[in-house]
Backbone as CSV, one residue per row, in Angstrom:
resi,resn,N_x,N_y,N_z,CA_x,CA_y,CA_z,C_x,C_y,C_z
1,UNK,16.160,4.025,-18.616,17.476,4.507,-18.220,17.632,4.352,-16.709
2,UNK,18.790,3.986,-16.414,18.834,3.608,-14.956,19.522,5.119,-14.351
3,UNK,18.752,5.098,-13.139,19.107,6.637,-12.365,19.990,6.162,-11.306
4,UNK,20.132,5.097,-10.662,21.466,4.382,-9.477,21.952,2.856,-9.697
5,UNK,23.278,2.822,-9.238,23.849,1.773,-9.257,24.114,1.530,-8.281
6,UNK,23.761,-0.024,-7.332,24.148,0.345,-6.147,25.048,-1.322,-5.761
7,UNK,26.043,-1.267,-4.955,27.088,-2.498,-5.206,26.300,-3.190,-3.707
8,UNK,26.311,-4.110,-3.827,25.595,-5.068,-2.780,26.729,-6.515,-2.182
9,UNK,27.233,-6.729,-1.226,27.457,-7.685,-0.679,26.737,-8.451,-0.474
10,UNK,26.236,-9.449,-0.920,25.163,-10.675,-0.833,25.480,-11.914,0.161
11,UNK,26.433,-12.398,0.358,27.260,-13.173,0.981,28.648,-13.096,1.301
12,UNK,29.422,-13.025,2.533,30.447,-13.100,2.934,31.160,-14.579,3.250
13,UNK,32.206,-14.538,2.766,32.831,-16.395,3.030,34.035,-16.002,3.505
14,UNK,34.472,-16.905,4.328,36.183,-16.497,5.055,36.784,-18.071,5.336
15,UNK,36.936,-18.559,3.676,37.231,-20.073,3.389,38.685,-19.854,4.112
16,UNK,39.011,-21.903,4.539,40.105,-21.553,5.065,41.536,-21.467,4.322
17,UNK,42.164,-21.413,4.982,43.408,-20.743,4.768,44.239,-21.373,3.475
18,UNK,43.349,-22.749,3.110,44.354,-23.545,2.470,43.509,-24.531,1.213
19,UNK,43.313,-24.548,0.243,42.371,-25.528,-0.669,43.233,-26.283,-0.954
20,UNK,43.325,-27.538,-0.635,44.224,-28.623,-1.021,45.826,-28.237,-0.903
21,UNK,45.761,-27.759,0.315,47.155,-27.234,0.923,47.815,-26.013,-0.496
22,UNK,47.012,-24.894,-0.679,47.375,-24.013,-1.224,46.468,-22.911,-0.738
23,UNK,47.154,-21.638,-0.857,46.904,-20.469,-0.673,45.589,-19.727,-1.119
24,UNK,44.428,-19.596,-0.284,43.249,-19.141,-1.076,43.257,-17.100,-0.393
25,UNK,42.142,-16.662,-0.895,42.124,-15.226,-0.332,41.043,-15.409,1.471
26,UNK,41.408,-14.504,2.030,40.712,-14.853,3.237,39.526,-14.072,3.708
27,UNK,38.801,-13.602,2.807,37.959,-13.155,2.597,37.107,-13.380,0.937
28,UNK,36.271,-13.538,1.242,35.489,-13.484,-0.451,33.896,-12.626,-0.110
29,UNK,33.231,-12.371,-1.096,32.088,-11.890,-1.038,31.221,-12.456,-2.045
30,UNK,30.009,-12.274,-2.039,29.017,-12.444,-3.190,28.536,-10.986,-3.859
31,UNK,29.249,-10.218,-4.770,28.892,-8.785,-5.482,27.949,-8.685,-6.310
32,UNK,26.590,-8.158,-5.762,25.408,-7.646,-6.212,25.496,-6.297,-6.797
33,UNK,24.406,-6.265,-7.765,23.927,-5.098,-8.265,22.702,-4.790,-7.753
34,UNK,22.637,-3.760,-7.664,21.004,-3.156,-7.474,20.733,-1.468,-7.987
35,UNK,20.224,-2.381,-9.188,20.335,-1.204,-10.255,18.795,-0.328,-10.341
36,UNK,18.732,1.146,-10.197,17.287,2.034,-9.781,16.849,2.291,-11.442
37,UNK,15.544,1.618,-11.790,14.976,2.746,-12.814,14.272,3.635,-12.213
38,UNK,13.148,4.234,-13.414,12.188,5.123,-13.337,10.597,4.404,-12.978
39,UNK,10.793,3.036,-13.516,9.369,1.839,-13.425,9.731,1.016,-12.953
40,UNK,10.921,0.730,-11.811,11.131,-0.216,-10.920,12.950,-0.433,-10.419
41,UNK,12.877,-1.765,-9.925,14.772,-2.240,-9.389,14.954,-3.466,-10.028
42,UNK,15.864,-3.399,-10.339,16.751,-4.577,-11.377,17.689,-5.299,-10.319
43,UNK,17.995,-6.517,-10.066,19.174,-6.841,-9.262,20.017,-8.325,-10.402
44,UNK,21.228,-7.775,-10.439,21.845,-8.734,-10.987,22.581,-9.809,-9.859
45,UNK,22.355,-10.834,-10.122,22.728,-11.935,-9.210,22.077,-11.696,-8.168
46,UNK,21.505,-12.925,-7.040,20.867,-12.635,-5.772,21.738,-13.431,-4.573
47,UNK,23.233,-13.601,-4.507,23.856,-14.557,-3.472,23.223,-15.515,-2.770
48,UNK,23.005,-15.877,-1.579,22.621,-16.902,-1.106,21.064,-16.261,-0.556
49,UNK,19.568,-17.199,-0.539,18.472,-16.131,-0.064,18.217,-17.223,1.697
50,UNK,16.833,-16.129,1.853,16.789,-16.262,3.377,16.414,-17.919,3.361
51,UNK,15.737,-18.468,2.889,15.932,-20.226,3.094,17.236,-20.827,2.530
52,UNK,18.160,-20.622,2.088,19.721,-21.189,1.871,20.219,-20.975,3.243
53,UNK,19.863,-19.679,4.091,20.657,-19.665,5.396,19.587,-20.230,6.320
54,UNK,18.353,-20.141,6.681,17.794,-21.404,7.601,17.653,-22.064,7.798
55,UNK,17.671,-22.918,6.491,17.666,-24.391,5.742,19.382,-25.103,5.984
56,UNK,19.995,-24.190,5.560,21.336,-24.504,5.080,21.499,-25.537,4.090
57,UNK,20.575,-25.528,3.251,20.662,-26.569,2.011,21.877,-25.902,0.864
58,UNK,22.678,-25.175,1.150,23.563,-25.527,0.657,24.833,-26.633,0.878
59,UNK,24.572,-27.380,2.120,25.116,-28.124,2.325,26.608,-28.337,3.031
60,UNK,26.846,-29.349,4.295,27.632,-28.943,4.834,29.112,-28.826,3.957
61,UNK,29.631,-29.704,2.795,31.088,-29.325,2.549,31.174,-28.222,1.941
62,UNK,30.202,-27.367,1.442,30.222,-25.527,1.008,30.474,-24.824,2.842
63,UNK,29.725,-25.293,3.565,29.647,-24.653,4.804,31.213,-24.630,5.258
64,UNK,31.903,-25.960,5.636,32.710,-26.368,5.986,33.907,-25.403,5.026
65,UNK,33.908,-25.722,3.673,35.376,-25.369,2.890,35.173,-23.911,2.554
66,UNK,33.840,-23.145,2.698,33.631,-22.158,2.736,33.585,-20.649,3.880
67,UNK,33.061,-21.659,4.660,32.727,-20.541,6.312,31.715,-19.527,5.603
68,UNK,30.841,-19.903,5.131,30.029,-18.715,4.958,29.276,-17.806,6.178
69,UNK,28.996,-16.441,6.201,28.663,-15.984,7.618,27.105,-16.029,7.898
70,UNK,26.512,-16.640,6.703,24.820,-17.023,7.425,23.995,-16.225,7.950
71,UNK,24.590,-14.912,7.659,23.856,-13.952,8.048,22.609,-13.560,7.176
72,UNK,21.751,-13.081,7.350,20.323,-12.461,7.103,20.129,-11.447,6.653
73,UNK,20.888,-10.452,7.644,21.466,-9.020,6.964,22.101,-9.056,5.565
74,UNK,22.808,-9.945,5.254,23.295,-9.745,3.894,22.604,-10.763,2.570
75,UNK,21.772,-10.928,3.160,21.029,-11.659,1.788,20.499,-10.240,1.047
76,UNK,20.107,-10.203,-0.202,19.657,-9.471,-1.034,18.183,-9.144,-0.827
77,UNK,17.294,-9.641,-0.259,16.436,-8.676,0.402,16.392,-8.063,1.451
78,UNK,17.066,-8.505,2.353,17.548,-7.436,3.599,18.209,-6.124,3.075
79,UNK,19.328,-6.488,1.762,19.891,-5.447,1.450,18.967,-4.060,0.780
80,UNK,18.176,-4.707,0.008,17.150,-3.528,-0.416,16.416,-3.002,0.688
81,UNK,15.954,-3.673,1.402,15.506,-3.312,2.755,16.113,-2.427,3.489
82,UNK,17.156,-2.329,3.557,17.901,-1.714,3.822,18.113,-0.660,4.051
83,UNK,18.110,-0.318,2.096,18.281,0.973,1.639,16.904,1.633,0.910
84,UNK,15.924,1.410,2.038,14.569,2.056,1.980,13.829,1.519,0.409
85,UNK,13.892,0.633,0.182,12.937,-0.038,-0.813,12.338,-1.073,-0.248
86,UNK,11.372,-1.341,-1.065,10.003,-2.234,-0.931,10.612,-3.388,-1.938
87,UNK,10.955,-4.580,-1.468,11.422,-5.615,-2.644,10.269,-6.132,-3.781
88,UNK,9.448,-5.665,-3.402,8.378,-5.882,-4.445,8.829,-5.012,-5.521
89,UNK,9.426,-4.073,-5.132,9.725,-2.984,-5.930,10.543,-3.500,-7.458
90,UNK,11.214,-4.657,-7.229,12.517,-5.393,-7.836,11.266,-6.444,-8.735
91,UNK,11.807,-5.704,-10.055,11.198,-6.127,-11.111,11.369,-7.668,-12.118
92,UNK,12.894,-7.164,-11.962,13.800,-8.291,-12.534,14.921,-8.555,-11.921
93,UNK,15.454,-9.779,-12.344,16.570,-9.975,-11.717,17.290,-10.598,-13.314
94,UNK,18.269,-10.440,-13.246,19.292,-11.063,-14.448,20.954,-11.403,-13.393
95,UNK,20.680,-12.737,-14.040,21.790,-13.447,-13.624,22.901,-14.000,-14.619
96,UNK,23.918,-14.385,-13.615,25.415,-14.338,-14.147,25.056,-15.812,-14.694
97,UNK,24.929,-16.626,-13.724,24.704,-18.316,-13.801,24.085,-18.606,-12.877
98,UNK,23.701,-19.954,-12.793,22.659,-20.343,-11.536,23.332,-21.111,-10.561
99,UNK,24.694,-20.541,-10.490,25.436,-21.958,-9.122,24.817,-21.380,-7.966
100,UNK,24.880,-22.128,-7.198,24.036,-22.187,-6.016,23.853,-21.263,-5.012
101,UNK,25.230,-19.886,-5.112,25.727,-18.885,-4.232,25.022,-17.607,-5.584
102,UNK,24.967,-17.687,-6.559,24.409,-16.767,-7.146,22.418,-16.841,-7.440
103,UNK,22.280,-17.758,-7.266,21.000,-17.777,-7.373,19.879,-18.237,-6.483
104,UNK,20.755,-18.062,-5.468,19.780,-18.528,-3.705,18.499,-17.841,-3.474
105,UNK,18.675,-16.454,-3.816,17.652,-15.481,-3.195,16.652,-15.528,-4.191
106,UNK,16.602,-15.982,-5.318,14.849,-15.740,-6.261,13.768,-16.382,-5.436
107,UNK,13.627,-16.891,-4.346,12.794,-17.029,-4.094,12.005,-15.917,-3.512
108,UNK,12.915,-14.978,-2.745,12.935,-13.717,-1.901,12.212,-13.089,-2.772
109,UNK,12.371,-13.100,-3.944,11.544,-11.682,-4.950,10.201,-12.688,-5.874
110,UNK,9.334,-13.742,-5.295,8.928,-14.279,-6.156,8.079,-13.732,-7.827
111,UNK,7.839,-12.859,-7.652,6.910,-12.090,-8.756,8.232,-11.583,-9.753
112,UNK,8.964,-11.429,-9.048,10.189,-10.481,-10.398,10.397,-11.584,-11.878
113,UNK,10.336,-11.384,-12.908,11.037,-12.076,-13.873,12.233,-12.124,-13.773
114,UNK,13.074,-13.146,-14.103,14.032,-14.005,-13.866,15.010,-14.114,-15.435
115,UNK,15.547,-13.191,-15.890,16.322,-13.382,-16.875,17.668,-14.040,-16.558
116,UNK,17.782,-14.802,-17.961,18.609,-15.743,-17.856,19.191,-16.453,-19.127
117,UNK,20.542,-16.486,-19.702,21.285,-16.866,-20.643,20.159,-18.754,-21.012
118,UNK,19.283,-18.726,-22.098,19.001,-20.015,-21.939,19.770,-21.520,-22.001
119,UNK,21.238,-21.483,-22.397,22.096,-22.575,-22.349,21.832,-22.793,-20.817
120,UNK,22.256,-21.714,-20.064,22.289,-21.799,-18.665,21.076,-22.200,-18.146
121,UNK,19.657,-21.991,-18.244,18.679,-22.602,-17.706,18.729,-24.142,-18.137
122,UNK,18.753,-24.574,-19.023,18.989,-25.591,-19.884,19.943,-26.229,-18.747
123,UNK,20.948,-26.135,-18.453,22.276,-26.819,-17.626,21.294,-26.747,-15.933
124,UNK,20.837,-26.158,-15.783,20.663,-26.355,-14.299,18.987,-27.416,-14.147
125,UNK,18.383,-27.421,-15.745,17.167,-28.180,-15.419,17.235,-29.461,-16.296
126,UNK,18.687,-29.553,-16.846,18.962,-30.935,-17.564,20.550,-31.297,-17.323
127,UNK,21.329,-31.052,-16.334,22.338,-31.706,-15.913,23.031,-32.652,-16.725
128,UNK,24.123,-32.448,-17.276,24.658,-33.636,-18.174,25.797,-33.918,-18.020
129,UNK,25.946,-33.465,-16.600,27.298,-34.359,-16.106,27.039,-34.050,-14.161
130,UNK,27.822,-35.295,-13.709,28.194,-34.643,-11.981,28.467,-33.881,-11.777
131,UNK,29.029,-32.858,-12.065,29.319,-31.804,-11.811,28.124,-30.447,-11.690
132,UNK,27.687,-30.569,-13.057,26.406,-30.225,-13.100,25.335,-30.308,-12.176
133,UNK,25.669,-31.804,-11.554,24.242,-31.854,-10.767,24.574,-31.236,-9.594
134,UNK,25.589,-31.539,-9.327,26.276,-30.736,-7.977,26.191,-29.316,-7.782
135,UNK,26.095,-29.209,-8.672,26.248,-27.467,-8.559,24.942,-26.653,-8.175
136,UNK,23.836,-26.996,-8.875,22.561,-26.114,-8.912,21.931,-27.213,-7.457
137,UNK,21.205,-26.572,-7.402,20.407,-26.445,-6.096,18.473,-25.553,-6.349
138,UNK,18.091,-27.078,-7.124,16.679,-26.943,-7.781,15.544,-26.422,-6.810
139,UNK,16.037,-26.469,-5.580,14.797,-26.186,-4.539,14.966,-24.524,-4.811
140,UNK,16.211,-23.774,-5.127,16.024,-22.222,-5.266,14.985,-21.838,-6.154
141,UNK,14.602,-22.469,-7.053,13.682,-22.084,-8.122,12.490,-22.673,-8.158
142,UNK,12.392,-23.812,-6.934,10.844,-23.858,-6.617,9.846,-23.448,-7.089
143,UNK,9.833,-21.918,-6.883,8.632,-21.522,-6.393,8.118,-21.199,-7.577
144,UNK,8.776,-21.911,-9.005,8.422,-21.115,-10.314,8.240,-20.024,-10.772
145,UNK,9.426,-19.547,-10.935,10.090,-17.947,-11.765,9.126,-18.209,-12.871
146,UNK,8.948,-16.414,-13.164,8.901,-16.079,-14.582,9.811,-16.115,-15.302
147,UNK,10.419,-17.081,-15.904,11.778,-17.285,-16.433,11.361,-16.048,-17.788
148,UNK,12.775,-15.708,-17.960,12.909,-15.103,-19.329,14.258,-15.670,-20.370
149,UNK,14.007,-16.224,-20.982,14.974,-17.280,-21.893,15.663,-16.343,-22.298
150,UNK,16.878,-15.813,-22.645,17.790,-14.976,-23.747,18.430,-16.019,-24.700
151,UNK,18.753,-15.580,-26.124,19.283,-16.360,-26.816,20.259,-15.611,-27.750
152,UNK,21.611,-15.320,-27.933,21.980,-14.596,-29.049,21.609,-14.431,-30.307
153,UNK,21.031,-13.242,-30.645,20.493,-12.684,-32.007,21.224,-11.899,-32.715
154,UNK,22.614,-11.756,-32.520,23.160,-11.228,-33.829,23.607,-9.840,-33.024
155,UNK,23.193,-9.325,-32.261,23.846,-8.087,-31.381,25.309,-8.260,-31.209
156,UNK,25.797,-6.957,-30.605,27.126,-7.601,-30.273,27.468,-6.317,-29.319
157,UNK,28.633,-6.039,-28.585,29.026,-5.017,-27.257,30.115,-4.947,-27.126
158,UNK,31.114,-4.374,-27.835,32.714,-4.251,-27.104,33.056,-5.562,-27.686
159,UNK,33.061,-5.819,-28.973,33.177,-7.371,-29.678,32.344,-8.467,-29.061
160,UNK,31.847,-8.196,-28.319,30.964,-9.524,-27.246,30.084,-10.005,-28.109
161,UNK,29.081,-10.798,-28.040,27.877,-10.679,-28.644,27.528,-10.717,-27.455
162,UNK,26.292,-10.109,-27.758,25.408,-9.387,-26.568,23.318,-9.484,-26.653
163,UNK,23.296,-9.592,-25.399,21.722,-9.820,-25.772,21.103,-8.933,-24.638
164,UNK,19.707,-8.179,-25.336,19.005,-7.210,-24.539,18.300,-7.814,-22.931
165,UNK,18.449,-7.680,-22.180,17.755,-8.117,-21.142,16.541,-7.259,-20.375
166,UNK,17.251,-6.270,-20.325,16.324,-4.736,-19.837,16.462,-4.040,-20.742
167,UNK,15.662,-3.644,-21.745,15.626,-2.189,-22.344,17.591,-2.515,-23.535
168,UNK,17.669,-1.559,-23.476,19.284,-0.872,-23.662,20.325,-0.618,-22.342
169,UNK,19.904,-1.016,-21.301,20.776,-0.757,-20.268,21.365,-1.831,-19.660
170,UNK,20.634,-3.004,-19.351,21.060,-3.856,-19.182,21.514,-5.223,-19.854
171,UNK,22.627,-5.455,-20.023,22.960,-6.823,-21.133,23.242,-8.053,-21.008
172,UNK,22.822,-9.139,-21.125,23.824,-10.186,-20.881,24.878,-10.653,-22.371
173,UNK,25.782,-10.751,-21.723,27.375,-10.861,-22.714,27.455,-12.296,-22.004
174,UNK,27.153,-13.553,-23.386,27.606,-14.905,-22.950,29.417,-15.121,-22.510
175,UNK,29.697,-15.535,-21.692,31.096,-15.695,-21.564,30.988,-16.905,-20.986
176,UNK,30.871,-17.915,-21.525,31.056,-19.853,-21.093,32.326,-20.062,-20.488
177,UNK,32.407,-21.090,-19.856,33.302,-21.628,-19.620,33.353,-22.641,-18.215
178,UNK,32.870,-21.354,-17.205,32.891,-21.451,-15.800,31.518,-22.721,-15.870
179,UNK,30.329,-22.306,-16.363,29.348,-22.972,-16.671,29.024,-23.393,-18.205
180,UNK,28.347,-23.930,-18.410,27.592,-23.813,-19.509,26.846,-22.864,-20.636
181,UNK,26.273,-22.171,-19.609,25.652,-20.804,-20.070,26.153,-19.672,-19.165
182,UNK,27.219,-19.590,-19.028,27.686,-18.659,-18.127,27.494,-17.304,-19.031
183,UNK,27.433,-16.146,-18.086,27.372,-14.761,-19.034,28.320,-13.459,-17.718
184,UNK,28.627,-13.030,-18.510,28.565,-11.386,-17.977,27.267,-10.657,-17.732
185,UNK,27.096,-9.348,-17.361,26.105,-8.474,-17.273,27.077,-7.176,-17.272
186,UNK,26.385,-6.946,-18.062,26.778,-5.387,-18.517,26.078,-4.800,-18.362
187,UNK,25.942,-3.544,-17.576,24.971,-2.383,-17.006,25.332,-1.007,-17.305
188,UNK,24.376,-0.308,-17.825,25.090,1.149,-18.073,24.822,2.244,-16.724
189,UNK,25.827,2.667,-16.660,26.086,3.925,-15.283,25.509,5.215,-16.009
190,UNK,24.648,5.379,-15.010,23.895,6.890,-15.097,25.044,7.861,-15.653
191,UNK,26.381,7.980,-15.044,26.883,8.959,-15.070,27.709,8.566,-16.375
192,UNK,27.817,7.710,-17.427,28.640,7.177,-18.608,29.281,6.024,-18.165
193,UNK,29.114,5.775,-19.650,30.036,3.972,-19.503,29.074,3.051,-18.931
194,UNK,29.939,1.667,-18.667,28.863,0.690,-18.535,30.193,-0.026,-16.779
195,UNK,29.173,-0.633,-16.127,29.601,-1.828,-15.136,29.393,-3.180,-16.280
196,UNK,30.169,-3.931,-15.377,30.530,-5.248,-16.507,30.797,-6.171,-15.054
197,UNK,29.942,-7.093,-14.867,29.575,-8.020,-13.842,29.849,-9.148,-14.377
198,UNK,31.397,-9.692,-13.947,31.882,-10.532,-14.747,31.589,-12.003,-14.346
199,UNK,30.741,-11.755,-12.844,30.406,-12.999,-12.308,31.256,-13.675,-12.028
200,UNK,31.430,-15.227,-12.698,32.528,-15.947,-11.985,33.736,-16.403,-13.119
201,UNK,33.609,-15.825,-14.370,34.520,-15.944,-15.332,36.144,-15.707,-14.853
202,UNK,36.290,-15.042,-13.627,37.297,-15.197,-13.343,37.200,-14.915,-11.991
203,UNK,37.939,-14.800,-11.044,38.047,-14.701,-9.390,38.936,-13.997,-8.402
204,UNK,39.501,-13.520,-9.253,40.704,-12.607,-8.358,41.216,-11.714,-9.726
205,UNK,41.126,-10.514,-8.895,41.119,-9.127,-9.485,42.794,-9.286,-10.299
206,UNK,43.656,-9.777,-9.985,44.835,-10.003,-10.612,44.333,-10.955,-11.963
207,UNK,43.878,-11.341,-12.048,43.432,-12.132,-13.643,42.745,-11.039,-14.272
208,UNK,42.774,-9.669,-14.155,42.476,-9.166,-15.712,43.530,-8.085,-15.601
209,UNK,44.419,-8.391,-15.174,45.537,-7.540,-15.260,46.476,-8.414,-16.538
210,UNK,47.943,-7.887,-17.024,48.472,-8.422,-17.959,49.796,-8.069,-17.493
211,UNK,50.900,-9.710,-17.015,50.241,-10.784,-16.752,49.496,-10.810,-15.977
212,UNK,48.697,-11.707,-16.032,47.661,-12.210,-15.184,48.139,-12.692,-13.668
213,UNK,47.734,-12.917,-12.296,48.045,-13.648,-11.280,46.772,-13.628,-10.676
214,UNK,46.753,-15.071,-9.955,45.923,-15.487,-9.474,46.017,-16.269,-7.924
215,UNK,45.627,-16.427,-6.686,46.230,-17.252,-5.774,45.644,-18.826,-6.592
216,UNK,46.938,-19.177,-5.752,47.022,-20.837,-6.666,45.735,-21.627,-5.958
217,UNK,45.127,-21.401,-4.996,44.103,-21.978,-4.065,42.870,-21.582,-5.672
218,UNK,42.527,-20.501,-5.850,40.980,-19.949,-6.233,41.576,-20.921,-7.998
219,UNK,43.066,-20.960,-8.515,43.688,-21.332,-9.742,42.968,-22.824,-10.220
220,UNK,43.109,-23.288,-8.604,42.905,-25.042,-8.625,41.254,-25.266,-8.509
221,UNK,40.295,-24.342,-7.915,39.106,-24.256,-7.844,38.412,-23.996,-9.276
222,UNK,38.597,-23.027,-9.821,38.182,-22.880,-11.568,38.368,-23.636,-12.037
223,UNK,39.169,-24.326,-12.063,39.555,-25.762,-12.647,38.684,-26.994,-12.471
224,UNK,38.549,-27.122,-11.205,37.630,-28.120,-10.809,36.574,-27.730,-10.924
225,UNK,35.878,-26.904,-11.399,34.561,-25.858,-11.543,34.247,-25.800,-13.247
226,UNK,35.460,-25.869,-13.788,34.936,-25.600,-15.011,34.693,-26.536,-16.035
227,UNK,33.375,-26.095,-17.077,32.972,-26.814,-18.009,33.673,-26.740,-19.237
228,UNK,34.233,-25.813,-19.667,34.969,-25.945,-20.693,36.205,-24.916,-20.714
229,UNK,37.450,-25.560,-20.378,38.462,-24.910,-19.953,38.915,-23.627,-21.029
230,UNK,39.005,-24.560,-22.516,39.387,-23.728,-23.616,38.428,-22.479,-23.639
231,UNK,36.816,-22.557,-23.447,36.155,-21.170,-23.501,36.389,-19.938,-22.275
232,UNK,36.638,-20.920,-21.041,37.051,-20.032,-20.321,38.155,-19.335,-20.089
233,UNK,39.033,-19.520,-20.567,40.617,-18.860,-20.678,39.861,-18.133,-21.671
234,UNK,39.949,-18.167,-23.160,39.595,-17.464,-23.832,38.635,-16.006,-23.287
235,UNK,37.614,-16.430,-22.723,36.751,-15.367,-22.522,37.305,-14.138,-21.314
236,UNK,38.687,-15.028,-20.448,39.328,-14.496,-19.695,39.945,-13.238,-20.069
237,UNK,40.888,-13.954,-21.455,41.619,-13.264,-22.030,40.960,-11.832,-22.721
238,UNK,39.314,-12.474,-23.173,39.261,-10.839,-23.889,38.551,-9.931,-22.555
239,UNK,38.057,-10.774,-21.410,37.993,-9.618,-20.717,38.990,-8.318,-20.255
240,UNK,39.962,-9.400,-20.059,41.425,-8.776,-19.484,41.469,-7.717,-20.768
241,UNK,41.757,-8.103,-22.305,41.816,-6.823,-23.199,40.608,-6.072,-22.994
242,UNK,39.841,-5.823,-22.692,38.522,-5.291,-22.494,38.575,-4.004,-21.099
243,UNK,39.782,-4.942,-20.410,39.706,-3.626,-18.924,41.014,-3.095,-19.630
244,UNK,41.871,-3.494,-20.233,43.130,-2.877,-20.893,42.507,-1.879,-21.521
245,UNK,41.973,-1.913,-22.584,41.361,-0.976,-23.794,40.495,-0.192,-23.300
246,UNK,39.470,0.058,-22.915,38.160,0.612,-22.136,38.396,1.905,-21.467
247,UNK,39.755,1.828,-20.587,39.453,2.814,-19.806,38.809,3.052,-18.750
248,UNK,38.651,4.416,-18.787,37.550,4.774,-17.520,35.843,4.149,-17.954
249,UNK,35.653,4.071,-19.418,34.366,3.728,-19.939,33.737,2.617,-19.640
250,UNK,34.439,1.679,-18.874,34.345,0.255,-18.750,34.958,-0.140,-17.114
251,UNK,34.290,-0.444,-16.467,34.773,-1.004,-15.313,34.131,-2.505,-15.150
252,UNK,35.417,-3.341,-15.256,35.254,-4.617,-14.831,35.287,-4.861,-13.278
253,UNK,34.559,-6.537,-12.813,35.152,-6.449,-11.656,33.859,-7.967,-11.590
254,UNK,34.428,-9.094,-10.708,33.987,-10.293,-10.843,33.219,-10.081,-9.488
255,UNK,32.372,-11.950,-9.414,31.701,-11.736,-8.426,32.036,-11.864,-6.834
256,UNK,33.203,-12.310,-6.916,33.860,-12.713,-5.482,35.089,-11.749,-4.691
257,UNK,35.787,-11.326,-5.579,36.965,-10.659,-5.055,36.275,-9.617,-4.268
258,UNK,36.748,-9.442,-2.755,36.690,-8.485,-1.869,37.084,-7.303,-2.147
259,UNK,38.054,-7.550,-2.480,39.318,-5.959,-3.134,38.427,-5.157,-3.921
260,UNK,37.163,-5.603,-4.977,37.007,-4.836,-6.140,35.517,-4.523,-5.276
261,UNK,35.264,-5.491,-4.790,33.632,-5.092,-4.349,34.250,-3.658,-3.141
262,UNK,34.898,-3.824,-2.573,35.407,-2.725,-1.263,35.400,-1.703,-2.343
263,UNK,36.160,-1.498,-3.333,36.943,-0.366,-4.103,35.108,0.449,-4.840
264,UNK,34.497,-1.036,-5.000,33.108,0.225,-5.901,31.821,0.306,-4.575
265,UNK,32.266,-0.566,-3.318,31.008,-0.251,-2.570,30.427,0.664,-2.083
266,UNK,31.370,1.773,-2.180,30.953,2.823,-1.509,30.280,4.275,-2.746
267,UNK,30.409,3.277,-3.853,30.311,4.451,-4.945,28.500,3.571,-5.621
268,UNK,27.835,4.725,-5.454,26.175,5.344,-5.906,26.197,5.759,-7.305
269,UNK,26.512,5.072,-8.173,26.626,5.550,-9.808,25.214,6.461,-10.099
């Protein structure tokens, strides 16, 4: 059972003003979890780690169309660091997908097991299109993770199908589209209900509203990002019924929007 939830800024980006002469947000973030048990720390997604910013192997047209702030302080082991833990401490990590801004830092925690939707490992260590190859960034996983394969077994979560990652507390909920093996993470809050780490299934906090809005800049980026358009609308759509229906029991909230990471950062579940 997890005793804290704690919201993490992993990376800050302040892309410019315009993606193919349209309107993007002027601020973005990378939204971490850093979830407390009783036998260790869980972190869902790890943003960019400390060799992505010395190296800068993410490469200059992310640098350039991005402005990322390269800071040190906000990688995900500084952040535990931070807040008086030992990153050894960080047991596991479970991730959304492996694009290159969510899965920078495993090197930072090398000993933690590494859970992970297996379509999605599959896509980042067998590429089957340009796009694909473009995206992952194989030197993050170097250092050979304890990978942990997930595969759907028949579970299911709020209609999802759903697969155990940690115990009963932590879940991954496949939601394709964005990637291949793209997923949610669903985390349960000490105090009731669950967090729902929607990753990159969608990008601006106005897409799980009904109607939906989106800036036309981040509209034209998913697009060019995504592997299968039809799964990802779809999976859009039942998130959006999912923050409709839910309630207080359910708090959604993706991996980039500033607005939603500001609104839960200050809250210690």
């Amino acid at each position: 059972m997890s005793t804290a939830v704690h919201h993490l800024n992993c990376l800050t980006m302040k892309p410019h003003g315009s993606f193919g002469g349209r309107v993007t947000p002027a601020r973005m973030v990378a939204h971490c979890l850093l979830v407390e048990t009783a036998t260790g720390l869980i972190l869902v997604d790890t943003g960019f780690g400390t060799t992505d910013l010395t190296t800068k192997r993410m490469g200059r047209p992310f640098i350039v169309g991005m402005r990322p702030s390269l800071d040190l302080a906000e990688t995900a082991v500084a952040r535990v660091r931070a807040l008086g833990r030992d990153p050894r401490e960080v047991t596991d990590i479970v991730l959304t997908h492996m694009d290159l801004d969510h899965a920078g830092g495993l090197g930072d925690f090398p000993d933690a097991r590494v859970h992970v939707f297996a379509d999605e490992l599959d896509a980042a260590r067998h590429p089957r299109s340009l796009l694909e190859k473009q995206r992952y960034i194989s030197g993050q996983w170097s250092h050979g993770p304890n990978w942990v394969e997930h595969a759907v077994d028949g579970e299911t979560w709020n209609g999802f199908d759903a697969i155990r990652a940690v115990d009963d507390d932590v879940l991954i909920v496949p939601t394709r589209g964005h990637t291949r093996g793209h997923s949610a993470i669903a985390v349960r809050r000490p105090s009731g209900g669950w967090f729902v780490h929607a990753g990159d299934a969608y990008f601006s906090a106005g897409e799980k509203r009904t109607p939906p809005t989106c800036p036309p800049g981040l509209s034209v980026f998913q697009s060019m990002m995504q592997v299968d358009k039809g799964a990802r609308k779809r999976n859009q759509e039942r998130l959006r019924d999912l923050h409709a229906s839910a309630g207080e029991d359910v708090t959604v909230f993706c991996a980039h929007d500033a607005s939603e990471y500001d609104a839960l950062a200050a809250v210690i579940d």
